[in-house]
N, C-alpha and C positions, 0 to 999 in steps of 0.2 A: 277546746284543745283535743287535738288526736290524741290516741295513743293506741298500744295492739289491744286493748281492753275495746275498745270505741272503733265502732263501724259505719259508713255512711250508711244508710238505708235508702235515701232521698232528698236532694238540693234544689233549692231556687233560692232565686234573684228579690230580691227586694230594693226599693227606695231607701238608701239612705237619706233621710229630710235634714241629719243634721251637718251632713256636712255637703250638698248642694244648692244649687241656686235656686233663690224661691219664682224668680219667673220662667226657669226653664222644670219649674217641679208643676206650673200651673199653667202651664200652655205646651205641650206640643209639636211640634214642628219638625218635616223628616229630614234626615242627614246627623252625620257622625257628627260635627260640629256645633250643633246643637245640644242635641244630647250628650255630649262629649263633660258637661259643665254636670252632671247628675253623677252621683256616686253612689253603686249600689254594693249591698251586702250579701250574703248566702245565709239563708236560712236551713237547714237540714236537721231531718230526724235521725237520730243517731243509736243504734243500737248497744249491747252491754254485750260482746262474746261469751264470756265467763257467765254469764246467768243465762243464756241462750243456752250453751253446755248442759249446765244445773237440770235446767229446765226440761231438755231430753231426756236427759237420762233419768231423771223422775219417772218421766211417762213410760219412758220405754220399761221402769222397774212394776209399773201398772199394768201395764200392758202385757207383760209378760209375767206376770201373778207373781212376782217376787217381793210384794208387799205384804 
């Protein structure tokens, strides 16, 4: 679930196995029509804004001898 908390970082594609066909998940074969019968997902690494935030401004309080 998005939200302005949650950021994509990075998406791909995966096999859905459960809700495709098990001979077009095991053979193959080019053209849209074909593969047409496979249903895939996004898998994505998702980020936290608000601890990404935190997270600076920590460092920058290090950084800058304010600890």
């Amino acid at each position: 679930m998005m939200t302005d908390t949650w950021e994509k970082v990075s998406c791909h594609p995966f096999l859905d196995a459960r809700h495709s066909f098990l001979i077009t998940r095991m053979f193959w074969l080019p053209g849209k029509t074909w593969q047409s019968h496979n249903e895939f997902g996004d898998f994505c690494l998702l980020k936290n804004r608000k601890k990404i935030e935190e997270k600076e401004i920590e460092v920058a309080r290090r950084v800058g001898g304010f600890d």
